[in-house]
C-alpha positions in Angstrom: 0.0 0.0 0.0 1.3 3.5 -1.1 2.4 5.5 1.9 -0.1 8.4 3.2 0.5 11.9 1.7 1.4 14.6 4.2 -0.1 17.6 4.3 1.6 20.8 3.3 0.5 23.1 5.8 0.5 27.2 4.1 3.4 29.4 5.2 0.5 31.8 6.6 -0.4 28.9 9.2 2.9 29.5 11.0 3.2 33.2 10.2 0.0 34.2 11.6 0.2 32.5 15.4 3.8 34.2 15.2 2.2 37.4 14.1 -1.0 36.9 17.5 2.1 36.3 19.7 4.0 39.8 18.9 0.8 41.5 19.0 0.1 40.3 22.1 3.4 41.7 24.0 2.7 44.7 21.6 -0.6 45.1 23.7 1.3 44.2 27.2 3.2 46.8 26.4 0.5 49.6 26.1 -1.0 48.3 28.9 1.7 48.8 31.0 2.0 51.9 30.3 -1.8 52.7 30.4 -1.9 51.8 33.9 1.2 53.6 34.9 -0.7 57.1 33.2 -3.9 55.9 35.7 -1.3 56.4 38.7 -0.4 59.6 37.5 -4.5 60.6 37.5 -5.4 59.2 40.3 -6.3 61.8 43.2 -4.3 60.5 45.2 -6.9 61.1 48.8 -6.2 56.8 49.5 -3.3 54.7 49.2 -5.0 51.7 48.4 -7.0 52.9 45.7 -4.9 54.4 44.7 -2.9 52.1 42.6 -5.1 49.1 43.2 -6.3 47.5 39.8 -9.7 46.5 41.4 -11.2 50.2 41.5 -11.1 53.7 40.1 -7.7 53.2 38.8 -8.4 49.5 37.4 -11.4 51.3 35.5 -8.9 54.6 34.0 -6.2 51.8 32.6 -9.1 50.2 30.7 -9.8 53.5 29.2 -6.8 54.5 28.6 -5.5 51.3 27.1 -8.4 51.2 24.8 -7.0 54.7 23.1 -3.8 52.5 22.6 -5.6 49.6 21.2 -7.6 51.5 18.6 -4.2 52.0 17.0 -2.9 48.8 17.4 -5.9 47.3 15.7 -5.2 49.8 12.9 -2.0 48.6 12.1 -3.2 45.3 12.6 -5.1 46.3 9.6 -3.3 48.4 7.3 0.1 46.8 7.9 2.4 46.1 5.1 5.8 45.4 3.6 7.6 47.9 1.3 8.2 51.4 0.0 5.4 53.5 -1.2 6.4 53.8 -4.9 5.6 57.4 -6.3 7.9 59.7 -8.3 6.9 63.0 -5.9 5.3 63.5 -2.9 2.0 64.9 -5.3 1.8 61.7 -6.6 1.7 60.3 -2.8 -1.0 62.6 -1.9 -3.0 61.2 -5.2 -2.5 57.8 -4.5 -3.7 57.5 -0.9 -5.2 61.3 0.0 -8.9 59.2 -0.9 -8.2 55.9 0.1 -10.7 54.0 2.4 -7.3 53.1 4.8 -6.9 57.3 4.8 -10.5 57.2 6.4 -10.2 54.4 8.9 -6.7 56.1 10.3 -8.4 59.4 10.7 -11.5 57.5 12.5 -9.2 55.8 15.1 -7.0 58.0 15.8 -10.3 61.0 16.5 -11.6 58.1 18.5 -8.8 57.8 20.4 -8.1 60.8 21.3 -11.6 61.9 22.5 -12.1 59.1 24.6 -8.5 60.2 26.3 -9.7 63.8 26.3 -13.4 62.5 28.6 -11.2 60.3 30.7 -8.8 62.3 31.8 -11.4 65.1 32.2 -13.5 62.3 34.5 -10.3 62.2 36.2 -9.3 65.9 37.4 -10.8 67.1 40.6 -13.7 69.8 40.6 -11.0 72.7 41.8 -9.3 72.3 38.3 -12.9 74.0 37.1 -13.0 71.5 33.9 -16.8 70.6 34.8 -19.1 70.8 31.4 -21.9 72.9 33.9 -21.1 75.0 36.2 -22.9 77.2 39.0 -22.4 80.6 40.3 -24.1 81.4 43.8 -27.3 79.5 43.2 -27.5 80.9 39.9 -28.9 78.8 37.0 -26.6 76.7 35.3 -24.2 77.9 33.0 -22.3 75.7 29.9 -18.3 76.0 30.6 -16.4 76.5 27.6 -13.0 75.2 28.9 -14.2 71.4 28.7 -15.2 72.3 25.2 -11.6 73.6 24.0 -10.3 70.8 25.9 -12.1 68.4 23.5 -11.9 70.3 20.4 -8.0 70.5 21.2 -7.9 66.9 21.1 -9.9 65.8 18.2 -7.2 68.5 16.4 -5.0 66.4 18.2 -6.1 63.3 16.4 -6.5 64.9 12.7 -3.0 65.8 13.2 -1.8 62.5 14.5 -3.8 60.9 11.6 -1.9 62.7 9.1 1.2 62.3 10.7 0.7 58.5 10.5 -0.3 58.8 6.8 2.5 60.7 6.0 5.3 59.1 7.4 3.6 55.6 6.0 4.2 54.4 9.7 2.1 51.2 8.8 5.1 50.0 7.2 6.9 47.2 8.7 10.9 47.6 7.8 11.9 43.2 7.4 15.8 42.6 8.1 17.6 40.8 6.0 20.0 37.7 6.2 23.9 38.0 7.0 26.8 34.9 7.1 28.0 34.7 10.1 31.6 35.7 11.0 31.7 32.3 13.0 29.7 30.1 11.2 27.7 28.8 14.5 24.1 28.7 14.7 22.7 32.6 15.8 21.4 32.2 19.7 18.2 33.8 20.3 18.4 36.9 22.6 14.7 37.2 23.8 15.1 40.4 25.2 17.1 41.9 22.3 13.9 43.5 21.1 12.6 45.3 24.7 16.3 46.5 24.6 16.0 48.1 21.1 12.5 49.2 22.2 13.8 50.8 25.2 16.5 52.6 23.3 14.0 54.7 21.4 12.6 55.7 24.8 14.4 59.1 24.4 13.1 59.7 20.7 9.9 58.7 22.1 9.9 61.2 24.8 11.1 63.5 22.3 8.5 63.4 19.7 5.7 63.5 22.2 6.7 66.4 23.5 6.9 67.8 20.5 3.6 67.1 19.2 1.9 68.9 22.4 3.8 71.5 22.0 2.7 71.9 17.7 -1.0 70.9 18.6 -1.6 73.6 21.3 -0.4 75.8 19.3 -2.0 75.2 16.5 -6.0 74.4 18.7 -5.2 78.0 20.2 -4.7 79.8 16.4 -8.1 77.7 15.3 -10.1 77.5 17.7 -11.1 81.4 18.5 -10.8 82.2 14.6 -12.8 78.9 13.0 -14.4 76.8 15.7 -15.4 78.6 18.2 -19.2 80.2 17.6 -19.8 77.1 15.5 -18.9 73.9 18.7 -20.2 76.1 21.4 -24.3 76.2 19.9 -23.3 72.6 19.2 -22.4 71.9 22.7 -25.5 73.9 23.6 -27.9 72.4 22.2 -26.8 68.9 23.2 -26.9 70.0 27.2 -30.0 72.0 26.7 -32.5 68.8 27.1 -30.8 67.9 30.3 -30.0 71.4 31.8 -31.9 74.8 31.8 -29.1 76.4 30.2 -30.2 80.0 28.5 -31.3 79.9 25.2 -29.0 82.6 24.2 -26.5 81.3 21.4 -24.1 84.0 22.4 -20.2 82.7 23.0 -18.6 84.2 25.9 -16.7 88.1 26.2 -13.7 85.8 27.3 -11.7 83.5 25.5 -11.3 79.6 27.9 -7.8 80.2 27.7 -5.4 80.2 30.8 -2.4 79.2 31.7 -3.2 76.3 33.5 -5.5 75.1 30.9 -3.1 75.1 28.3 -0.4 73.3 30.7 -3.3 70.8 31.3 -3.7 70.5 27.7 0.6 69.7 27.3 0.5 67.8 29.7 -2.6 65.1 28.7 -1.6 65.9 25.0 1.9 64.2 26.1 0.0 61.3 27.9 -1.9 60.4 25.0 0.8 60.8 22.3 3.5 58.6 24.3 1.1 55.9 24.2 0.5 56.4 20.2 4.3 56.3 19.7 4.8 53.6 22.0 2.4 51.2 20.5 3.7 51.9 17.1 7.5 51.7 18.0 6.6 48.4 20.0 4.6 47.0 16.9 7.0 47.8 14.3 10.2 46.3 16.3 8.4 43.0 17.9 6.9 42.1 14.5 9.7 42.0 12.3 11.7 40.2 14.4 13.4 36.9 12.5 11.3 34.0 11.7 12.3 31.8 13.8 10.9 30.4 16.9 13.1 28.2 19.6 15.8 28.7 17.7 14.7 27.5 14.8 12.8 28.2 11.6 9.6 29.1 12.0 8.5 26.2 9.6 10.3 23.4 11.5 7.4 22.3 13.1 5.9 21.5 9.7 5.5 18.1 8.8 6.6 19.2 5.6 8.9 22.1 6.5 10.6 22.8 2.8 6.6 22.3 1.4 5.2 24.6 3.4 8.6 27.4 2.9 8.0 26.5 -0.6 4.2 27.6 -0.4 5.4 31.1 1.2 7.8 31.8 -1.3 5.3 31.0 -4.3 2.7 33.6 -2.2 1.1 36.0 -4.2 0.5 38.1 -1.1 3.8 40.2 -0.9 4.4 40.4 3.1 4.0 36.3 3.5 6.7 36.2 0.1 9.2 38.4 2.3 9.3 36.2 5.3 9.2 33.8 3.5 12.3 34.7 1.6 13.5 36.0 4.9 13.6 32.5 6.5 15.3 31.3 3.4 18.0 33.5 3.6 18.6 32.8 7.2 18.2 29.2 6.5 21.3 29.6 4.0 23.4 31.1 6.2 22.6 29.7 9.5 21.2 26.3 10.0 23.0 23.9 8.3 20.2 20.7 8.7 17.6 22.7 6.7 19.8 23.0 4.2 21.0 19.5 3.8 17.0 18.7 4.0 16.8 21.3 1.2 19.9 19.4 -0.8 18.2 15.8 -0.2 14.8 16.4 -0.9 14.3 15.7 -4.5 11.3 13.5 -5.2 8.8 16.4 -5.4 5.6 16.8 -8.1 7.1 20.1 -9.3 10.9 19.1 -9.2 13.0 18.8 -6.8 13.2 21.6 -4.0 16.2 23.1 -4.9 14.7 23.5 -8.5 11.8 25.4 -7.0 13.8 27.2 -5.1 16.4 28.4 -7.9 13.6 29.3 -10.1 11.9 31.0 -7.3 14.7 33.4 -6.1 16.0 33.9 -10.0 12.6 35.5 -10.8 12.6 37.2 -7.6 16.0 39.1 -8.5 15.4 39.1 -12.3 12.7 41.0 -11.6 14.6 44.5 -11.0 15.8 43.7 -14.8 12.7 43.9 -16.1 11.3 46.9 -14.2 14.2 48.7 -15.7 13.9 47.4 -19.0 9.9 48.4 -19.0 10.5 51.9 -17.6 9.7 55.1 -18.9 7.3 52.6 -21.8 3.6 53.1 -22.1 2.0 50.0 -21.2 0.8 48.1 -23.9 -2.3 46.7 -24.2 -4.0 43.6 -24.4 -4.9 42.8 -27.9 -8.7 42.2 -28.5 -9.4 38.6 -29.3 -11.8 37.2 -31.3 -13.7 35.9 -28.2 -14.2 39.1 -26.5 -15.1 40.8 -29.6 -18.3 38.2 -30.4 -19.1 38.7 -26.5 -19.3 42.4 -26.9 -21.3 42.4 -30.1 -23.1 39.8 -28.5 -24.1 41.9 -25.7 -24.6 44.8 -27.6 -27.2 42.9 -29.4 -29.4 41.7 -26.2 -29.2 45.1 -25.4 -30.5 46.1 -28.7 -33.3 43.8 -28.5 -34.1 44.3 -25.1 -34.7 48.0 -25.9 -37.0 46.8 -28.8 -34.7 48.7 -31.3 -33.5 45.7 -33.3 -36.4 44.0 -35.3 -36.6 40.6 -37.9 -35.5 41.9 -41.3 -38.4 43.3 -44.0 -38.8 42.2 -47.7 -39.2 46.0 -48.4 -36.9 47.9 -50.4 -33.9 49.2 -48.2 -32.9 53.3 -49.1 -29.4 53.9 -47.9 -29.3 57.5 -47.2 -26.2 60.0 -46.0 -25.0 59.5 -42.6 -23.5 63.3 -43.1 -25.9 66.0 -41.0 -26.7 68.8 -42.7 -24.8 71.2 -39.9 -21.4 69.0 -40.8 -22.0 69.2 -44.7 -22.3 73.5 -44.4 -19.0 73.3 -42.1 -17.3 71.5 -44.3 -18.1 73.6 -47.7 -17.1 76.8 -45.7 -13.6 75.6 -44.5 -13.3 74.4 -48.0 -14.0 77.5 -49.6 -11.8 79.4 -47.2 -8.6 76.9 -47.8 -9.7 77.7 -51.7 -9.9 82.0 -51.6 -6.6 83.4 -52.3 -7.6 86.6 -50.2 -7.7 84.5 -47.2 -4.3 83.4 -47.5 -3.1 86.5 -45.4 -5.4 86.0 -42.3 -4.1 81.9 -42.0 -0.5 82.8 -42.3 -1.3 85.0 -39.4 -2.9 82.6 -37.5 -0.1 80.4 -38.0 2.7 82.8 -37.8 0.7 83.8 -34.0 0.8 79.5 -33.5 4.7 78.9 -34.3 5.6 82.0 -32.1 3.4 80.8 -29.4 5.2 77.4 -29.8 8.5 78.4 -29.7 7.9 80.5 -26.4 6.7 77.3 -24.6 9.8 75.4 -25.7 12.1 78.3 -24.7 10.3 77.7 -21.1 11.0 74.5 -21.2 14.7 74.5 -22.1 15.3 77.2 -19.3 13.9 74.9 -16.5 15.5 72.1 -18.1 18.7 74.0 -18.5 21.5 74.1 -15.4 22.0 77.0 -13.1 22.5 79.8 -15.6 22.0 83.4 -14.7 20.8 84.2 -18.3 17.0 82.4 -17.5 15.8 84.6 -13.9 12.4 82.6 -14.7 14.6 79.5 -13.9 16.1 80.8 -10.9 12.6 81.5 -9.6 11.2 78.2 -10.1 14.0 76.5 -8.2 13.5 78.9 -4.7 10.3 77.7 -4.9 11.3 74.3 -5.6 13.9 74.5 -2.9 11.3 75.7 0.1 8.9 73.7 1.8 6.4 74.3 -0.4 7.5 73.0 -3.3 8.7 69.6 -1.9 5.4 68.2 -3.1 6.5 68.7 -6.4 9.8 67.5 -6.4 11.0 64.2 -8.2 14.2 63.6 -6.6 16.5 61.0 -8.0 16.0 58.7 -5.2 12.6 58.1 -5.5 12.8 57.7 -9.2 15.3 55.1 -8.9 12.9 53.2 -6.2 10.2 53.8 -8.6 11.9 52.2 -11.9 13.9 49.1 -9.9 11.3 48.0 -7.7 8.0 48.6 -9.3 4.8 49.4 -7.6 2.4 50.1 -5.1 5.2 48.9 -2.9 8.8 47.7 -3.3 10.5 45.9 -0.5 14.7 45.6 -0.7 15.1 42.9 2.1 13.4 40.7 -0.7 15.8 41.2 -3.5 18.4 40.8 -0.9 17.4 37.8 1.1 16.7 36.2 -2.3 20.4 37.2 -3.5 21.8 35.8 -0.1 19.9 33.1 -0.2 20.7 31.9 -3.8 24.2 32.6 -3.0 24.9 30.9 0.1 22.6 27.3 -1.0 25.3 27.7 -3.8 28.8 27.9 -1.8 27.7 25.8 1.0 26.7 22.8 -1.5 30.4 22.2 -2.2 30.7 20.9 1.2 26.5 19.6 1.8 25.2 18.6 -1.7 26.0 15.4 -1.7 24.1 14.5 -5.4 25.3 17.2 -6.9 22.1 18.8 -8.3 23.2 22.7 -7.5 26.4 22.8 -9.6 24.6 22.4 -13.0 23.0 25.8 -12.0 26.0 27.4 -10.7 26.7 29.1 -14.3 22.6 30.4 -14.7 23.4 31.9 -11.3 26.7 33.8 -11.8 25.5 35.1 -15.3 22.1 36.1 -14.1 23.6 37.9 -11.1 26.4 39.6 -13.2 23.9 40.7 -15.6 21.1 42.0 -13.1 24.5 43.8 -11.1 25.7 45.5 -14.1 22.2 46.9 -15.9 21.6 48.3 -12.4 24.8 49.9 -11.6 24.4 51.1 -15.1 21.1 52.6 -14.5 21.9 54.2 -11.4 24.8 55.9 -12.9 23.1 56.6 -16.1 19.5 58.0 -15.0 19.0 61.6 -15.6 17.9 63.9 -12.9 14.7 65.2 -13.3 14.5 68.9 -13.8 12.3 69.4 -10.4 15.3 67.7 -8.1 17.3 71.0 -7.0 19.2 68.6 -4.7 20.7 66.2 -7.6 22.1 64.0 -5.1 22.8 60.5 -7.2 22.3 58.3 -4.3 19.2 56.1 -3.1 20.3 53.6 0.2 17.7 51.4 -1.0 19.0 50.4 -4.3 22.7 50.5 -2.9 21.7 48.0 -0.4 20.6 45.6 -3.1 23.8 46.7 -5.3 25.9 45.6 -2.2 24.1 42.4 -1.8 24.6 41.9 -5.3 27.9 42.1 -5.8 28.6 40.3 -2.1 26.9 37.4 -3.6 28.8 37.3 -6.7 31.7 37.6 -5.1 31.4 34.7 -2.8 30.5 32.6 -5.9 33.9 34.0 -8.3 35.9 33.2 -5.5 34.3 29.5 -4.5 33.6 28.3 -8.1 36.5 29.9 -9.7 39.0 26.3 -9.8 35.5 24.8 -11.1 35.3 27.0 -14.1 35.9 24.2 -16.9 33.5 21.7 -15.3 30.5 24.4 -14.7 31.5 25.8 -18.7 32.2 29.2 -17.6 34.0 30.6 -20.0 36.7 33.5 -19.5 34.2 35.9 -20.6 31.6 35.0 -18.1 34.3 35.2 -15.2 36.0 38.5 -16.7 32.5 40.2 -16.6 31.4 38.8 -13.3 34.7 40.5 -11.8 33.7 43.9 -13.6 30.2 43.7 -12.1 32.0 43.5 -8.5 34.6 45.8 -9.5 37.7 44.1 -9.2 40.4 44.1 -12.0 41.0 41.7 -14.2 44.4 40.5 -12.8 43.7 39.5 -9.6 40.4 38.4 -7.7 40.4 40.4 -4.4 37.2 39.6 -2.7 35.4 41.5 -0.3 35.0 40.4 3.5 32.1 38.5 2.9 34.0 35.9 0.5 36.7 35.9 2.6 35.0 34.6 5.4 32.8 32.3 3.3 36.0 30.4 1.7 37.0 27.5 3.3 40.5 25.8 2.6 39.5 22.7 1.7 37.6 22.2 -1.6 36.3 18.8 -2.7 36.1 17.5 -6.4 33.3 18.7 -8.5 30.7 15.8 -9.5 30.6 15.0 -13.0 27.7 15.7 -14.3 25.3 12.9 -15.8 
């Protein structure tokens, strides 16, 4: 009887319990510091209850660590892997300025913030006069406008926040990438490594929320008295007039609610709220990119099928499972040497044998940038009509038709073709005719002309003066570029950087830790087999690889160096860290390869082109391989025969 088949369990099935597990000490986190903030608003009249979760101060953390969670669930939510591809911060703003995500962002974080701003004023103590009604000597009651600014203050606290978040594209998770170690042990897992990089951004932390009470009182003090005011306060009354006999005068007050304390309240809480923001987001971004790995091992080697199920993230559609995926490849390359022999070994597979899968997977991955760059700048072209979707449409047209009752069996009568041409268009037509035809309107078209070519040539004159370099000749230039240069132009700037992203990676979103791992990762299956591959299936690809990664290295160094700067970049600085990260991984790669394989070069049939242009790509001369670091430490001393091939 043929053995059972095991189940390939989906990449996503380990990911996603990894992903609940960082979320949750994301959420310990907030809490922890939501019930510290409930200390700090406690009234402090009992020492127990003070502090005591069971109570007042039990009830305030819950409060308060739901304003956190609202953010956490958004990233939760709108989380993703990669750069925002856009040639100019305009084309940002176009792309996701009326986005549904946009929306949800600016709903939490409003949420959030007015639920801090009632809390904390359900927390002050009557003397700090933040009551909604108050009472003068027995008088009736009267609708305090302090409370109001209060919660107007924050809900500009949240649109601000909101934008902030959009801005900065802080649901972007930043993935690591995989390294050879200098040792060539097995990594240990430091489970506290990540609460010590979270604590070191304490200070920036600190920093940042300070800042933003300081922008946001500013700015609720310049817009509330000038745009809010009259129209919040008959708001506010007429919600507390069913419940209160307030005066039915719509009035605002003589005074403005400002004071001094009021506004230090409003720094204060504003610097409350905000340090949890940051902190959940700085928590979230560092606990879940940590490595793939869990107990010290790969995070699918509790698969029963680990290489089927790494095999099912790498072949993902979804672009963050792919880079974990890939991440975890690259680690498993470098690090643990049992998952690669299992990768080596495991050839009897429907779709080849896993090392197949994986070459083919990782050379389209870094192939890839090669065709972005090859397709860039060229209007897409598109699909050509077949003869299928033509009969559907006419087809369809024709239900239509008859549904409308406009299409009817055909007549025996006689059929009168008559002139499609409308009268209007046949009178238009004899007029220009006539005109192109009368000598003595010859003069009034070479004037209209003459005015056209003039008009022309002033527009490319404009052009070539923004185009041109700094010259003193063109002051329109000159004026273009201060504006270019200040704040307010920034939107409109293309800088070279971001065109570079744009053409290497693609779009909506390119992530360099996946070129990278996938480099690593094709590299290092590819040195290490000389000492692990006992059947000898990776050297017949040895070649593809070197000449693929030569190639890809040299069109994009080319196209770095090459790629003009656009005449809106003032800066014209030719450097993007993203694409030099790749280039470095790149030429790392290939270097380990040259210097491993080189001995091999007559039994892989590299020829002394291949190996002449793979050295040019990493930029070493001709005469002498001098590797970089990386190779160095990669080479081992002894290297066994190469398998002949069969």
């Amino acid at each position: 009887m043929a053995p059972p088949t095991v189940r390939r369990a989906p990449y996503k099935d380990f990911l996603q319990p990894a992903f609940h597990r960082r979320f949750s000490s994301t959420a310990t986190v907030i809490l922890a510091i939501a019930y510290f903030e409930s200390v700090l608003l406690a009234k402090w009249n009992s020492y127990l209850w003070t502090w005591f979760p069971v109570g007042p101060a039990g009830i305030r953390t819950s409060f308060i660590f739901l304003c956190g969670l609202f953010v956490l669930i958004l990233r939760i939510a709108q989380y993703h892997v990669g750069i925002r591809i856009s040639n100019s911060g305009l084309e940002t703003v176009q792309q996701h300025a009326l986005k549904i995500q946009t929306l949800e962002a600016v709903v939490s974080y409003v949420l959030s913030s007015w639920l801090f701003s009632q809390t904390y004023l359900g927390a002050v103590p009557s003397s700090a006069n933040l009551d909604w009604i108050t009472y003068f000597n027995g008088d009736r009651p009267r609708l305090n406008e302090k409370p109001i600014f209060f919660t107007v203050h924050f809900i500009i606290l949240g649109i601000y926040q909101a934008a902030s978040h959009i801005y900065y594209d802080q649901d972007r998770l930043t993935l690591g990438v995989a390294k050879p170690r200098k040792d060539g042990k097995t990594p240990a897992v430091d489970t506290g490594s990540q609460l010590k990089k979270f604590g070191e951004q304490l200070p920036a932390i600190f920093r940042d929320s300070l800042s933003i009470s300081l922008i946001t009182v500013v700015l609720s003090a310049v817009l509330y008295p000038i745009f809010l005011r009259s129209m919040v306060w008959g708001l506010a009354l007429s919600m507390f007039r069913p419940f209160y006999s307030i005066t039915h005068v719509n009035l605002v007050p003589p005074t403005l609610p400002f004071t001094l304390w009021l506004l230090l309240r409003c720094i204060f809480s504003t610097f409350m709220l905000s340090f949890i923001w940051l902190s959940g987001n700085t928590a979230f971004s560092i606990l879940l990119t940590r490595e793939p790995i869990k107990n010290a091992k790969p995070l699918t080697s509790d698969s029963k099928d680990p290489n089927g199920s790494l095999l099912n993230g790498l072949k993902s559609k979804k672009l963050p499972v792919k880079c974990f995926a890939m991440w975890e490849l690259g680690l498993i390359a470098c690090d643990y040497d049992v998952r690669r022999k299992a990768i080596y070994e495991d050839i009897d597979r429907k779709d080849g044998p896993v090392w197949a899968q994986i070459f083919r997977v990782c050379l389209e991955v870094i192939k890839e940038m090669e065709t972005n760059i090859d397709n860039y700048g060229k209007a897409p072209t598109p699909a050509p009509a077949t003869e299928e979707s033509l009969n559907a449409v006419l087809d369809a047209r024709f239900s239509e038709e008859a549904q409308r009752g406009g299409i009817h069996a055909p007549k025996n009568d006689s059929i009168e073709i008559k002139s499609s041409k409308n009268p209007f268009r046949a009178e238009v037509e004899k007029y220009v005719d006539k005109l192109a035809r009368d000598p003595s309107r010859a003069s009034r078209l070479d004037d209209v002309g003459k005015a056209a070519g003039e008009a022309k040539q002033k527009l490319l004159e404009m052009r070539d003066q923004l185009a041109v370099s700094d010259d003193p000749q063109y002051p329109f230039q000159q004026y273009i570029r201060n504006i270019l240069s200040s704040p307010v132009g920034w939107p409109l700037r293309q800088d070279f950087s971001r065109r570079l992203t744009a053409a290497v990676f693609g779009g909506p979103y390119g992530e360099p830790s996946l070129f990278v791992n996938a480099t690593v990762a094709l590299s290092q299956l590819a040195v290490r087999s000389l000492q692990e591959d006992k059947y000898g299936n990776v050297q017949r690809d040895v070649a593809t690889i070197i000449r693929s990664l030569t190639s890809v290295t040299q069109k994009l160094d080319t196209f770095k160096n090459s790629l003009p700067f656009h005449w809106t970049d003032v800066q014209k600085h030719r450097f993007c860290p993203e694409v030099e990260i790749v280039l470095e991984a790149l030429r790392d790669g290939l270097s380990e390869l040259v210097l491993n394989f080189e001995p091999y070069r007559r039994d892989l049939r590299l020829s002394l082109t291949d190996m002449r242009l793979a050295r040019e790509a990493i930029g070493v001369a001709e005469t002498g391989i001098e590797p970089t670091p990386k190779a160095k430490r990669a080479a081992k001393p002894p290297a066994p025969e190469m398998q002949e091939l069969r």
